[in-house]
N, C-alpha and C positions, 0 to 999 in steps of 0.2 A: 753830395749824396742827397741824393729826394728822400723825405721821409713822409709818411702818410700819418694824418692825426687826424683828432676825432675830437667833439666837445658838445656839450647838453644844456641848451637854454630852456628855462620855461617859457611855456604858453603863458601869453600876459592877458589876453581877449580874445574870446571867439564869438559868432555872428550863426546862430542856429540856423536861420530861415535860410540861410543863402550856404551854409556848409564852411565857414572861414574861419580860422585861426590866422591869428597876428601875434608877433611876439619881437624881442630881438636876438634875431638872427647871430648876430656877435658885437659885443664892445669891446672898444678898444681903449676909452679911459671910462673911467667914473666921473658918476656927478662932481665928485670933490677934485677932479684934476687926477686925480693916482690914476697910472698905467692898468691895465688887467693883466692880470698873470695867471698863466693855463698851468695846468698840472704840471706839465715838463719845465716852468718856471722862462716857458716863453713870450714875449712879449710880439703881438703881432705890430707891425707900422702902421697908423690908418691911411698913410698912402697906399698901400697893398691892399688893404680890405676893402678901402675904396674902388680900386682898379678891379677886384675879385666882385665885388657886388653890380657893379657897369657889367662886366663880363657875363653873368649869370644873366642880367635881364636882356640882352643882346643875345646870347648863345643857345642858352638852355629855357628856361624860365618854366621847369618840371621840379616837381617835389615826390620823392618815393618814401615807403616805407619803411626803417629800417636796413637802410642802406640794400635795398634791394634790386636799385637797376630797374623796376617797375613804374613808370610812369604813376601815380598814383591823384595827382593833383597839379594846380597851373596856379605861378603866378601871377597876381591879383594886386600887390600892393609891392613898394622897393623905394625902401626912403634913407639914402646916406647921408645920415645926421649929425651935423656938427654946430656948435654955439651959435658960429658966423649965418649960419642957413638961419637956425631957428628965430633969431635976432630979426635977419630981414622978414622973416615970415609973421613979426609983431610979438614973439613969443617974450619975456622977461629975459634979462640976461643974469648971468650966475652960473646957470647950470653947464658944468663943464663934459658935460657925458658925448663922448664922441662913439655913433656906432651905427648898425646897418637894422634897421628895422622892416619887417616884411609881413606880409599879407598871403596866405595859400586858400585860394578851393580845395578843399580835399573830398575823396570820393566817400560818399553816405554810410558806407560802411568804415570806414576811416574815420569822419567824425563820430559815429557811433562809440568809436571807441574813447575819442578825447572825450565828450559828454560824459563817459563810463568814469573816467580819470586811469584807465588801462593806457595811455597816449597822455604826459602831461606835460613835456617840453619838444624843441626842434633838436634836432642832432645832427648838427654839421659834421663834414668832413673835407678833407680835400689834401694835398700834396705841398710840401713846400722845400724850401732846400734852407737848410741851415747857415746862417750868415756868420764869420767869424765874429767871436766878440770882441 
């Protein structure tokens, strides 16, 4: 059975001059190693959020409102972050946070409203199918 879910990250940074909000998108561990666990007490895989974020910047790579179907904004930035990347990329190691971080232009009136704080996180959604446990 496919079930549709839903989930609310905050906006970590936004960029006035250019219209961008950065933030992440979803994790799937914490800094400290612990798993995330969603309302429903599910744990996504970060092999799946990885394949889900590859997907998005390949298929889609739009941002809407409020789950509106409205085209609203383009992604800009799509970084699936894990220790092993950050490590090669010279960053300190330690930090175990494995997760998808992203970048949107959004339309002037849209940031309008994050600048407002009326708009203050991203709000994924998407379909998945329940895996026995």
């Amino acid at each position: 059975r496919v079930e549709h879910w839903e989930r609310m990250v905050d906006i970590a940074k936004v960029d006035e001059a250019q219209n961008l909000v950065f933030g992440w998108l979803s994790k799937v561990v914490e800094q400290d190693g612990s798993p995330v666990v969603d309302k429903q007490g599910d744990i996504i895989p970060a092999d799946e959020l990885e394949k889900a974020a590859y997907a998005h910047v390949v298929e889609f790579r739009k941002s809407d409102v409020m789950h509106s179907q409205r085209a609203d904004g383009v992604l800009v930035e799509s970084f699936f972050s894990t220790p092993e990347k950050r490590v090669a990329m010279g960053a300190p190691a330690g930090d175990k946070t494995v997760g998808w971080w992203v970048g949107y232009r959004v339309a002037p009136e849209t940031f309008a409203k994050v600048k407002a704080g009326e708009y203050r996180a991203f709000s994924i959604g998407g379909r998945a199918r329940r895996a026995a446990a």
